[in-house]
C-alpha positions in Angstrom: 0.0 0.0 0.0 1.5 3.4 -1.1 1.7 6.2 1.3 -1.0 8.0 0.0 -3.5 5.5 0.6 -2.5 5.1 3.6 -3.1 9.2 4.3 -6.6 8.4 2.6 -7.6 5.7 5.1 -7.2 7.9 7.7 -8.3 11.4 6.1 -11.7 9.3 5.4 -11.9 7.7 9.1 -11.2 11.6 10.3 -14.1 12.6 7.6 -16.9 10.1 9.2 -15.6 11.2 12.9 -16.2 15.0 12.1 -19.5 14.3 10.4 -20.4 12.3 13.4 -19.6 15.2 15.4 -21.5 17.3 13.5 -24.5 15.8 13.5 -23.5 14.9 17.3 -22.9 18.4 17.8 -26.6 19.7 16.2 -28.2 17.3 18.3 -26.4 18.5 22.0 -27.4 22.0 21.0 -31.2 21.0 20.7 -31.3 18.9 24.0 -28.6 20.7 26.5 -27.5 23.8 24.9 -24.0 25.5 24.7 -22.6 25.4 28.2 -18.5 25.9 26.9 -17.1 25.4 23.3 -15.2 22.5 25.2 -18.0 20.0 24.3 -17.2 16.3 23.4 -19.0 17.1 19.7 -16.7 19.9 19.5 -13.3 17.9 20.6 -14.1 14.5 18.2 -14.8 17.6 15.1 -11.3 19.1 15.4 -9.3 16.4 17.0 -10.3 15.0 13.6 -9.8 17.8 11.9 -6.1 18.0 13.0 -5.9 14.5 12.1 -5.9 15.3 8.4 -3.9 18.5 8.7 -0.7 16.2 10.2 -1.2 13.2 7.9 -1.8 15.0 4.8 1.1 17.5 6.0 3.3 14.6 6.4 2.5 13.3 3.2 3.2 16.5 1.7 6.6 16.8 3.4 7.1 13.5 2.8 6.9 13.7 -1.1 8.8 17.6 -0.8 12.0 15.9 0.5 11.8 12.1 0.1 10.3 10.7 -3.1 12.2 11.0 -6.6 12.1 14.0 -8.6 9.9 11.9 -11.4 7.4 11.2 -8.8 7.5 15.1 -7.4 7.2 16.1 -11.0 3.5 14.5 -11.3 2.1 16.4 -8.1 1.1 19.7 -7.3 3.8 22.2 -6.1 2.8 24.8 -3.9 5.2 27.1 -2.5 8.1 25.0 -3.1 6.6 21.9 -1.5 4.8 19.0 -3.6 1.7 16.6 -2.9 -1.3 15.1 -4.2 -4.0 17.4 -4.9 -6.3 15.7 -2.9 -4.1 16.2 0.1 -3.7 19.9 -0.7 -7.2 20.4 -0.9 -7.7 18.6 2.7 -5.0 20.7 4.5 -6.6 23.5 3.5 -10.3 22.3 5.0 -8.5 21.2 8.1 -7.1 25.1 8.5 -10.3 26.4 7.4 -12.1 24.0 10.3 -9.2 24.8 12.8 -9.5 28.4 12.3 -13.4 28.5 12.4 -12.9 27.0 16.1 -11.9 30.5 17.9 -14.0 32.7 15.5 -17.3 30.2 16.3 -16.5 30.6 20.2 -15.9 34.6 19.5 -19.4 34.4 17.7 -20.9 32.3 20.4 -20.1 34.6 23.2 -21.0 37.8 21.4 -24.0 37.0 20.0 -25.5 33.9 22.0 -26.6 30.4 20.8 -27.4 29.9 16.9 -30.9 29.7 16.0 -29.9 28.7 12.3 -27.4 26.2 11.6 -26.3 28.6 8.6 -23.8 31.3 10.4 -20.6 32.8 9.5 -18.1 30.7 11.5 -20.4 27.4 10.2 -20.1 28.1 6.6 -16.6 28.7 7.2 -16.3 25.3 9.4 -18.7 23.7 6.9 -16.3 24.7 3.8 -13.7 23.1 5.9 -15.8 20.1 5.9 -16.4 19.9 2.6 -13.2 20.5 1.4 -11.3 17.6 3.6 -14.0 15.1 2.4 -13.0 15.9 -1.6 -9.3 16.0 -0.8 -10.4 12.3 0.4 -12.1 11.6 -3.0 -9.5 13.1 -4.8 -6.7 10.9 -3.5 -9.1 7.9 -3.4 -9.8 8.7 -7.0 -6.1 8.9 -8.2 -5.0 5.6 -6.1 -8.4 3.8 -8.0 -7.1 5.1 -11.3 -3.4 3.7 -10.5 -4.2 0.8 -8.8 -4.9 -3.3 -9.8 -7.0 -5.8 -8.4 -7.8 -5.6 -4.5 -5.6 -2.7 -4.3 -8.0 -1.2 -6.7 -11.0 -2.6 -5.3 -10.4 -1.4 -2.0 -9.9 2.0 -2.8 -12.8 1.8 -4.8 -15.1 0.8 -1.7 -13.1 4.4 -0.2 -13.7 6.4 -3.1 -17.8 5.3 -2.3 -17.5 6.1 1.5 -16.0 9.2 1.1 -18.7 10.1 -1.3 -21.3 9.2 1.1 -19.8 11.3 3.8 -20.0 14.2 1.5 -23.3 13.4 1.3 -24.0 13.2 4.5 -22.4 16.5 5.6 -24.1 18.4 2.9 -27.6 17.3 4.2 -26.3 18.1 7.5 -25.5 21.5 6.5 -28.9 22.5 4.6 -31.2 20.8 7.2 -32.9 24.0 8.1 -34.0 24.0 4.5 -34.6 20.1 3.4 -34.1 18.5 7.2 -37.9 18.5 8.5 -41.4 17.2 6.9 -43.1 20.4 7.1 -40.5 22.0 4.3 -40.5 18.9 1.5 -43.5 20.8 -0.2 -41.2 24.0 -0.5 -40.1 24.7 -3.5 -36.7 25.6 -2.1 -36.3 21.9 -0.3 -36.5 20.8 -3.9 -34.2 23.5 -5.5 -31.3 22.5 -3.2 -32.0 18.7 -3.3 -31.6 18.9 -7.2 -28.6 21.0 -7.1 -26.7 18.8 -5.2 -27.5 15.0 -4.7 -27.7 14.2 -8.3 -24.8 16.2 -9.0 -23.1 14.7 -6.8 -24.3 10.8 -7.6 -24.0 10.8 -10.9 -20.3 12.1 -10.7 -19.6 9.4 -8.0 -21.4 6.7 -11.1 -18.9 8.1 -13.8 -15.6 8.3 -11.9 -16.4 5.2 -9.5 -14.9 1.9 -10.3 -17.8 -0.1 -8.1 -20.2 -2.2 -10.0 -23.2 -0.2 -8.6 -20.9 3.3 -7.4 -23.9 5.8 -7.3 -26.0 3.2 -5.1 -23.5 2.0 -3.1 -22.6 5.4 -2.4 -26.4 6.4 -1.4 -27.0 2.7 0.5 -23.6 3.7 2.6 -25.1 7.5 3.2 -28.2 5.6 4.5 -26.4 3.3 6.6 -24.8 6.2 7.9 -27.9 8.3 8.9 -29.3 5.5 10.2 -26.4 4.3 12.6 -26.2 8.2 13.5 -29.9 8.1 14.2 -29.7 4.8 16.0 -26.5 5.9 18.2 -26.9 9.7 19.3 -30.4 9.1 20.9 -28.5 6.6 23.4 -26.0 9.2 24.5 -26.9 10.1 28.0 -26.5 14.1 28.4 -23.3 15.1 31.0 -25.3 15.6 34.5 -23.5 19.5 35.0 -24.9 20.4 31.8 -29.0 20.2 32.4 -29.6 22.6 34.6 -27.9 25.3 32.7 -30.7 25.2 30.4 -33.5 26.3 33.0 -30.7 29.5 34.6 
């Protein structure tokens, strides 16, 4: 296995923990509130987050000074240093994440609790998001394209979990617009549901290697909601954080 699958493996386990946190995160500020940004969602969302900054830095440093100048000469070179695009692109949403951190506790305590998931310091953490889980893709997608039997196959199968976690984090992130019953007969639920799920499925169906990509990759976004669903309800509330909600 080549280093940069390895980095893949673990920038798409760090994807699922942050959109675990997310939605973990959603659900803590509808049952307990916002006590302290220290928060367990919080701490599993950039814990993860710095996950991918290291191992994709690593990666990159390790291809800068390491790997043969025929193999450098393939990747991207940004500011002297070279790496897989993919890995690029997943630094960055690590620093976009880590930096939202301060300026989402800074918004917190100036303005109070969010009433809409859709704030500055969340579109910022959100981009962040986004932009490790297609630095995932990406590297998936070039290991697939390079790669031979279970090699292939099994960065395949990552290719289609990563997709699904994009998924998943993009419904996450417009749920005050397609989230709840009472909105599925707006005309705006279906303006972003279009935009971006078929988009995003039938890309996943051309570049995939899978024999069914685009299903596997919405079967694995169910499984995923489901297991979220399943899970989170379970997950006793800390016993110093209820009666903050009735000071």
């Amino acid at each position: 296995m080549t280093a940069t699958a390895r980095t893949t493996y673990v920038v798409v386990l760090a994807a699922a923990l942050i959109a675990s946190g997310l939605i973990w995160d959603i659900s803590w500020h509808r049952s307990v509130g916002r006590d302290t940004f220290w928060t367990a969602p919080h701490l599993l969302e950039y814990i993860a987050a710095l996950l991918v900054g290291v191992s994709c830095g690593s990666l990159i440093l390790r291809n800068s000074f390491g790997a043969a100048l025929p193999e450098r000469a393939r990747m991207v070179r940004f500011w002297g240093f070279h790496g897989p695009l993919g890995a690029w692109v997943s630094v960055w949403g690590s620093l976009a994440m880590l930096v939202s951190a301060p300026f989402d506790n800074w918004w917190h305590n100036a303005y109070g609790l969010d009433v809409r998931i859709i704030s500055p310091p969340h579109l910022l953490l959100g981009t962040g998001m986004i932009a490790i889980v297609l630095g995932a893709m990406l590297m998936a997608l070039a290991e697939q394209n390079n790669a031979a039997g279970h090699t292939e196959r099994g960065v395949s199968v990552l290719f289609a979990v990563a997709a699904a976690i994009l998924m998943l984090t993009r419904v996450t992130m417009t749920m005050e617009y397609t989230g709840f019953p009472n909105l599925w007969r707006s005309r705006l639920f279906y303006l972003i549901s279009a935009a971006s799920f078929p988009l995003l499925l039938a890309a996943v169906a051309r570049a995939g290697r899978l024999r069914w990509p685009a299903t596997a990759t919405a079967a694995l976004f169910m499984l995923f909601s489901l297991l979220l669903s399943w899970v989170l309800q379970n997950v006793p509330p800390p016993r110093d954080s209820l009666p903050s909600i009735t000071r």
